[in-house]
Structures are given as C-alpha cells and as structure tokens.
C-alpha positions as CSV (number, residue, x, y, z in Angstrom):
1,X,6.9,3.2,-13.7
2,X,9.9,4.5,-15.9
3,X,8.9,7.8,-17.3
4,X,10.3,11.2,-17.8
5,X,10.9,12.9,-14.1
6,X,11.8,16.2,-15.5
7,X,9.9,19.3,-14.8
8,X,11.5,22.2,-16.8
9,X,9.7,20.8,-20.3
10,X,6.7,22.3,-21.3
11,X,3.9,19.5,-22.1
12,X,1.6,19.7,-24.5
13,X,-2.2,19.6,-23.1
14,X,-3.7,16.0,-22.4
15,X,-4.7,14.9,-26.7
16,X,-2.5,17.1,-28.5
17,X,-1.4,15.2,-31.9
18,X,2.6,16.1,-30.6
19,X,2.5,14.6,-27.4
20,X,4.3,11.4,-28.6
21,X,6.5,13.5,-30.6
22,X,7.6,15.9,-27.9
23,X,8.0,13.5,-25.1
24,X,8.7,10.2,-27.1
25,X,10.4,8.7,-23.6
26,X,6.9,8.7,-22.3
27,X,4.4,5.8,-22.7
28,X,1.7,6.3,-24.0
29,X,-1.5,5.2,-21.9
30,X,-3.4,2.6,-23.2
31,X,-6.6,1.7,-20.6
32,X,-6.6,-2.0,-19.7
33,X,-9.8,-2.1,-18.0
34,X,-12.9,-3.6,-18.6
35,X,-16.0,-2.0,-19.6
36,X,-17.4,-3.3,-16.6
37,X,-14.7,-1.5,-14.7
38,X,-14.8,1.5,-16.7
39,X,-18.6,1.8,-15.5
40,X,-17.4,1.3,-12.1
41,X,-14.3,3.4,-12.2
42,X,-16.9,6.5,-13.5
43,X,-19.4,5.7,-10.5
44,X,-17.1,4.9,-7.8
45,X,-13.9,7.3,-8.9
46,X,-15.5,10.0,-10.8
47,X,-13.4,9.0,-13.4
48,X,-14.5,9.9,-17.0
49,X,-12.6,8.0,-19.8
50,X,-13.0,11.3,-22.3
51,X,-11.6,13.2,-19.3
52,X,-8.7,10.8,-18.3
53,X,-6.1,12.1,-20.2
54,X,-6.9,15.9,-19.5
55,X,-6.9,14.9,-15.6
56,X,-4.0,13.2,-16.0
57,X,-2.1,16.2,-17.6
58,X,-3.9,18.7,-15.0
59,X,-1.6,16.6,-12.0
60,X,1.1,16.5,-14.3
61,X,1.4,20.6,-14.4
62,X,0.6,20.8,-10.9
63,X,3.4,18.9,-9.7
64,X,5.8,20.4,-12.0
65,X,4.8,23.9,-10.8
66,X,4.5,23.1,-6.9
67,X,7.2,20.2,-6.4
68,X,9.4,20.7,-9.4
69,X,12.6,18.5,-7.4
70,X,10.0,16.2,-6.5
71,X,11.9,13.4,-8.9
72,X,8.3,11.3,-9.7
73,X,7.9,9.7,-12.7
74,X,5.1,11.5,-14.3
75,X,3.7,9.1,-17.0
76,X,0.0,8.7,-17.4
77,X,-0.6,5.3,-15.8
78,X,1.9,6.0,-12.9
79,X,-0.2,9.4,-11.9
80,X,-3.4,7.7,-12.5
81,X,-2.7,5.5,-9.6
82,X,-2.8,8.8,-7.7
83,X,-6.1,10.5,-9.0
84,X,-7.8,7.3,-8.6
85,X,-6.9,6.3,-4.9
86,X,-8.8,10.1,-4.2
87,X,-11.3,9.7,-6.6
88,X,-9.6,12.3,-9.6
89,X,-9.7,15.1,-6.7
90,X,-6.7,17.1,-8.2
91,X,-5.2,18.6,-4.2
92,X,-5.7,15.3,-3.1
93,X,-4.2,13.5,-5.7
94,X,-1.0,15.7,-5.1
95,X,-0.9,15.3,-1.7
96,X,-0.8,11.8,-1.8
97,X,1.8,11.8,-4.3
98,X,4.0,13.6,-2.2
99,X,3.3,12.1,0.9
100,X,4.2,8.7,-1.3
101,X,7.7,10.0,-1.6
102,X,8.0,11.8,1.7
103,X,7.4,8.1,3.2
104,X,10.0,7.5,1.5
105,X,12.7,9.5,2.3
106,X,12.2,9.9,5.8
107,X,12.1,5.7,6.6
108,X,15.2,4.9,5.5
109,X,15.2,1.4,7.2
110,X,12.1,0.7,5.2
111,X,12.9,2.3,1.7
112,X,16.6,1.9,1.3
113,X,17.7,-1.0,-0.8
114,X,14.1,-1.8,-1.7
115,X,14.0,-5.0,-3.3
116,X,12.0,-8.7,-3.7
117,X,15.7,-10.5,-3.2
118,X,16.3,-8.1,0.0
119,X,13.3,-9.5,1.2
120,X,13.4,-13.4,0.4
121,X,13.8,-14.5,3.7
122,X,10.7,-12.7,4.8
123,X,9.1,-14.6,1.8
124,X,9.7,-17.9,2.3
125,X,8.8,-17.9,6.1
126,X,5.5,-16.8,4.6
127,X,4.6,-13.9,6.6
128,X,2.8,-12.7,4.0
129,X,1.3,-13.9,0.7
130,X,-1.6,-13.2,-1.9
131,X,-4.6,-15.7,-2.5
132,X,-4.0,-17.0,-5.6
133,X,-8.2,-15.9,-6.7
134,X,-9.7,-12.6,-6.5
135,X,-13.0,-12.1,-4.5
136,X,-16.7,-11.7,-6.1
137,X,-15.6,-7.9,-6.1
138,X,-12.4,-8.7,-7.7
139,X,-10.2,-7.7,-5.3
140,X,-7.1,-9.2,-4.4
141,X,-6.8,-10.5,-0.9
142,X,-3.4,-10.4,1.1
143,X,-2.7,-13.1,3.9
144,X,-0.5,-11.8,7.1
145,X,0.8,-14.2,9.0
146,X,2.4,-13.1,12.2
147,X,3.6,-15.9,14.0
148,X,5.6,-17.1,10.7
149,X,7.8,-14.0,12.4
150,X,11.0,-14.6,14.2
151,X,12.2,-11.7,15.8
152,X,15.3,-12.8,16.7
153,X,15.9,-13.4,13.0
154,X,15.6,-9.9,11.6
155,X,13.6,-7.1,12.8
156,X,9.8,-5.9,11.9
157,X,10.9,-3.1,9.4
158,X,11.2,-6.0,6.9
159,X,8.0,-7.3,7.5
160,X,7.2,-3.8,6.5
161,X,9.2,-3.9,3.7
162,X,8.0,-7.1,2.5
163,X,4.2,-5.7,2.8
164,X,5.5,-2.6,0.8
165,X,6.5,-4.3,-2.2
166,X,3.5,-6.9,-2.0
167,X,1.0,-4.0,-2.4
168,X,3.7,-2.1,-5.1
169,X,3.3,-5.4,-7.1
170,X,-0.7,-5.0,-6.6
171,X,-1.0,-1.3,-7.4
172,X,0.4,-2.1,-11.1
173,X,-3.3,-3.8,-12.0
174,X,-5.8,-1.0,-13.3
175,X,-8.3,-4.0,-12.1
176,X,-6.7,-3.0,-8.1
177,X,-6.2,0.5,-8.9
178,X,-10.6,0.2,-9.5
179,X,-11.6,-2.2,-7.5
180,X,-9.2,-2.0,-4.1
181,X,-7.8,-5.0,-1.7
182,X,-9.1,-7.0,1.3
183,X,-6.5,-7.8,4.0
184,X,-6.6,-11.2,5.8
185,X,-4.7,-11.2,9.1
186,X,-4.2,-14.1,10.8
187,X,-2.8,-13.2,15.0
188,X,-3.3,-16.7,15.8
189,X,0.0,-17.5,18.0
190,X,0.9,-13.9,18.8
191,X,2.6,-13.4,21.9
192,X,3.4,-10.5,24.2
193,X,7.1,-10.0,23.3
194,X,6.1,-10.3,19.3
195,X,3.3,-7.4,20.1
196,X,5.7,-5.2,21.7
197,X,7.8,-4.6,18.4
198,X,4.5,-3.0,17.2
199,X,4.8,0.1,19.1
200,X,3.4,3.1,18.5
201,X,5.8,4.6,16.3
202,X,6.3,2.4,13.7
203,X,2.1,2.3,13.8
204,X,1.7,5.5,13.2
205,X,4.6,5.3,10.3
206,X,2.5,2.2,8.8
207,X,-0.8,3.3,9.0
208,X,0.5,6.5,8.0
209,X,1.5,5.3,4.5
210,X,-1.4,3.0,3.9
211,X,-3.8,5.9,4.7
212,X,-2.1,8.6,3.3
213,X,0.6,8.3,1.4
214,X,0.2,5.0,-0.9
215,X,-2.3,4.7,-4.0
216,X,-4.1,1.6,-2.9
217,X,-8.1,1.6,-1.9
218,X,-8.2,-1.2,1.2
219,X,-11.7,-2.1,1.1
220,X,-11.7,-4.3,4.2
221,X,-9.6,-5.7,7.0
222,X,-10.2,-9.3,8.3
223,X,-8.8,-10.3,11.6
224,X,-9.1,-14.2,12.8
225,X,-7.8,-15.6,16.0
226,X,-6.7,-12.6,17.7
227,X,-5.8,-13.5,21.3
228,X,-6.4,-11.1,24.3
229,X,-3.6,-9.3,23.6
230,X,-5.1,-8.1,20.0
231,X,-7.1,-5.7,22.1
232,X,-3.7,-3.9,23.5
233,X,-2.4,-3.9,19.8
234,X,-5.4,-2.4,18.5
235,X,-5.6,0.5,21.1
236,X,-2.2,1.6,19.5
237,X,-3.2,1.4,16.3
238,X,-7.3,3.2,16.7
239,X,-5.9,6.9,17.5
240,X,-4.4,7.0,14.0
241,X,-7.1,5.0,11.8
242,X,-9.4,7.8,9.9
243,X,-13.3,6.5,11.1
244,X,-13.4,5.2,7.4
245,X,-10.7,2.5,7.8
246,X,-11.6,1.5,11.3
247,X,-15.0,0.9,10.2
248,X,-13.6,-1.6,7.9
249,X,-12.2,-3.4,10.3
250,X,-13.7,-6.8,11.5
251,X,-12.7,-9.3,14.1
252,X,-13.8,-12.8,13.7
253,X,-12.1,-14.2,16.4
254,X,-11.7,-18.3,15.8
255,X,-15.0,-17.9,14.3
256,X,-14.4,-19.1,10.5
257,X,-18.3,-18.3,9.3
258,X,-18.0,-15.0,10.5
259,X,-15.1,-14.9,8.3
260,X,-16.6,-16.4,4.8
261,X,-19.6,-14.0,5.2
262,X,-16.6,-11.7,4.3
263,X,-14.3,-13.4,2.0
264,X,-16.2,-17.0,0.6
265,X,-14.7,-20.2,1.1
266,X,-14.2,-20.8,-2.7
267,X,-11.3,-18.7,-2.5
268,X,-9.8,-19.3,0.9
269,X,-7.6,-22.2,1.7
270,X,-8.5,-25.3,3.8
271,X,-6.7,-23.6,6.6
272,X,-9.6,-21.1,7.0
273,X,-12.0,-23.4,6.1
274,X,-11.9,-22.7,2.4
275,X,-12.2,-24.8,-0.3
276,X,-8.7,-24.0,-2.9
277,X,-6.4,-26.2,-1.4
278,X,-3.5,-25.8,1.0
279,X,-2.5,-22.2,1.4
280,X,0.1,-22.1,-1.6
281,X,3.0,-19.2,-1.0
282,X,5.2,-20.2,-4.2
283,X,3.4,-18.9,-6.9
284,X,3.4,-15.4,-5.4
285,X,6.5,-15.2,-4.0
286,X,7.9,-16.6,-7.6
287,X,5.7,-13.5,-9.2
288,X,7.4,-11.1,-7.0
289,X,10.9,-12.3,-7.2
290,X,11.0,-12.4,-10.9
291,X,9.9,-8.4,-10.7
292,X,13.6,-8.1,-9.3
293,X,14.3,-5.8,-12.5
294,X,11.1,-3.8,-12.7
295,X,11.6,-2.6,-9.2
296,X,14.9,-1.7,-9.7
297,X,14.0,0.4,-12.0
298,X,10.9,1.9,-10.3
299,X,12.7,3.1,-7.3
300,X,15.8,4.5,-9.4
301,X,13.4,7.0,-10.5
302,X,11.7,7.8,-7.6
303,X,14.3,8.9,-5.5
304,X,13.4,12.6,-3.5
305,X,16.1,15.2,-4.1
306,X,18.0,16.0,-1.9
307,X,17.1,19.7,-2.3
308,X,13.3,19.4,-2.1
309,X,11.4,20.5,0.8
310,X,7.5,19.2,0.1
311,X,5.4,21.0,2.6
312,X,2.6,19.4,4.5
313,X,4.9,16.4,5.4
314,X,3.5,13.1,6.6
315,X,6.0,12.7,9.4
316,X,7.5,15.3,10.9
317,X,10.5,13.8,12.7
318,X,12.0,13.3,15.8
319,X,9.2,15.5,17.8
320,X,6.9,12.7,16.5
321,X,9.4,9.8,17.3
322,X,9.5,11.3,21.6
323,X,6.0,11.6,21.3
324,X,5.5,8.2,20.1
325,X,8.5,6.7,22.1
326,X,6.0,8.1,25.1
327,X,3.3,6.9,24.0
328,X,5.1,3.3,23.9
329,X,5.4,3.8,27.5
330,X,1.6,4.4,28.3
331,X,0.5,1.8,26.2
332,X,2.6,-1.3,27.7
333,X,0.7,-1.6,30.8
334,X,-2.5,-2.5,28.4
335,X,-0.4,-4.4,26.6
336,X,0.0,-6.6,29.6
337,X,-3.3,-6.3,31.0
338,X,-4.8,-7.7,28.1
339,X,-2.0,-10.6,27.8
C-alpha cells in the first residue's frame, strides 16, 4: 500500500506519458487479473479496463479536493480496492474510503498497534484461519472459530483485530478484490458468558466496518452448530445488517449437507465433513506473520490527521456508545431466554 499521501501536487490525468515522471514514488499499476476475471470484473463491477486508469485518477482528485488531510495512500491498486468494493461508483467509492480511515481512528483498541505478531496468540488458538483452496467461485473462505476463545485470556477487540488483518491480507488479491469471500462460522460450544462480550456496541462497530467502511465484497455467511443462544446473538446483530448482507446469511445448524450445498466438501476439512484433510492453521498463520513488514508499512501511511474532520462519519461517538450500552441492557433478557 506505500504510495504518495500528499495532496497539494497536481496529477497529471489517468495515461499521460509524465505520470511516472512526475510522481516516480508511485507504482505504477499493472492488472493481475485474469481475462476470465476481467470479463467478470466489467459485468459484475462495471469496471472497464480502458477506463481503469481514468477512474482511478477521477477518486484520486476527489479525495485531494474533499479530504486533502485525509493521509491515504493514493496509488492505483490501493484506490482500486475502493471503486471496486462499490462497483466504480465515484461518491461511493469515497465514502468508503473515508469511512475505512474513520474506523480507524475512532477504535483505538482495535487499530492501535496493528500488527500479525500483536496478534499471535489469537493465531495460534486458531480462532480464525483461511482454507487453504478457494471455492468453484474462487473465493477465499475464512473459518471463525469461537470457542478456541478464552475470555479470560485477552479480551474480544483482538479477535477483532485478528479478523481485521486476516481480511487486510485477503483484500491485497485483485482475484478477492473481483470475486469476494465466504465466511464459515463455526458457534459450536458457545456459551452464555462468551455471547455476552458480543454486545451491541462492538456489533454495530464490526458490522459497521465490514459493511461500510472496508473494501471487501462478503458473498456469503455460513453458520454451523449454533446453539439456542445464536438466536439472542443474532437479534443484536439484524438491526444493523443492510437486507443485502442478511440475506446472505445461512444457518445450517449441525446439518453438514446443508452446509456443502454451500461451500463443497472438496475444500472443507474432515471436521465439516470435507474431504482436504485435518483443518491446517500453520500455513496461514505462517503467511500472515511473515507480512510483519508489509503491514508495518501499510498502516504508517495510513494514519488520519489529527486535523481532519471527514464528514458523514461512521460512528459518531459516545451518543452512539449510551445508546448501545442501552441497548445491551434490553437485549440480555433474550440472551437468556434463548440460552
């Protein structure tokens, strides 16, 4: 993601022969997808490769002349995350962008020290993971694991954190940027006290960012052996799902061929009656661990000024945390209805 985060240059339209000559700090693009994907990228994302560079550059000048403190990186490939998650719409786009770093700078126990190694523990307990094969759409599929969660050992932000930089790691493929992610989340074990930390606060903050302020299509979510007390979780989380996401939600139950019409047993592990072997957490948590440097470097740049003020923020502060402290309150007694 390193590029140049400063606004006061003047850049050359999207093709000028001097672009590389004027901004020579900033990579220049060069598409990595398939023609396949190209074809689907134009049907499915509106997105024309004689156009790309142009729409890049048109998001580009926007954010320089709305957000000029916004401190993004604003190299091709890091924008074209952005105009692809809302199909090249150009107000969209933006918006999303600075939601991405209003998320940011308003969740500090999330976002500050951002790292793979500040999350190893949550790693290696295996909370979550990423299959090591794609699906028939070629889509990535990430595995949450909630009872590999010890509360007493360090609290749910990291969980969050540990999700964060999963999809971050994703969301660098122009094959995910096109063709999206399927979640797999596996409540099997999850008790009362372990739902409570979900509240609605820090639901609203998550669903929040995966909605509206991250660059990542989730194509579907697969639930399998939620208990009782699913049904209390998921009445905190329904009020803030868009009717596009929660339609994408399916609950299998303990029912495993309900869950390969889904995702096919070639890909899952024997634990949901796949066929690819034990589930294997090394090889991605060795992928992300060895990106130690890259994010280090990502997140140095994308730091919000201190003196920016985006408008239309995501969260809007401690009104939202009473309300949602109060909606805590309501919710509990269905929390312990359904357990």
């Amino acid at each position: 993601m390193s590029g140049d985060s400063d606004c006061t240059r003047t850049s050359p339209s999207a093709g000028s022969p001097s672009d590389n000559e004027l901004l020579p700090d900033r990579p220049k693009y060069v598409c990595t997808l398939s023609p396949d994907l190209v074809t689907k990228a134009r049907e499915e994302l509106q997105e024309k490769p004689e156009w790309r560079l142009r729409d890049v550059q048109a998001l580009r000048d926007m954010v320089c002349k709305d957000y000029p403190s916004l401190g993004t990186c604003l190299d091709d490939a890091f924008l074209l995350r952005f105009l692809r998650a809302r199909k090249f719409d150009y107000d969209r786009a933006l918006q999303l962008l600075v939601n991405y770093h209003t998320c940011r700078r308003t969740w500090p126990e999330v976002f500050s020290n951002l790292k793979p190694s500040a999350i190893k523990p949550v790693l290696e307990s295996g909370f979550v993971t990423v299959l090591p094969h794609r699906d028939p759409q070629g889509r990535h599929v990430v595995c949450i694991r909630p009872d590999r969660w010890t509360p007493s050992n360090y609290p749910i932000t990291e969980n969050i954190r540990a999700i964060y930089l999963t999809l971050e790691k994703l969301i660098q493929s122009e094959e995910t940027q096109v063709n999206g992610i399927v979640i797999l989340a596996d409540y099997k074990g999850v008790s009362l006290s372990k739902a409570s930390h979900f509240g609605p606060f820090v639901a609203k903050k998550v669903i929040g960012i995966l909605q509206d302020g991250f660059p990542i299509r989730i194509k579907a979510v697969n639930i399998i052996n939620e208990p009782r007390i699913f049904k209390g979780i998921f009445a905190i989380i329904k009020p803030f799902l868009k009717e596009k996401i929660a339609n994408r939600f399916f609950l299998h139950g303990c029912d495993l061929n309900s869950l390969h019409q889904n995702i096919p047993p070639v890909i899952l592990p024997e634990e949901y009656g796949g066929t690819a072997g034990k589930l294997d957490i090394s090889a991605w948590n060795e992928l992300l661990l060895a990106s130690e440097e890259d994010f280090l470097h990502d997140f140095s740049e994308l730091v919000l000024q201190c003196d920016s003020s985006p408008h239309n923020l995501l969260v809007s502060g401690d009104a939202d945390e009473k309300q949602c402290d109060d909606s805590l309150r309501g919710m509990k007694p269905q929390l312990y209805y359904c357990y």
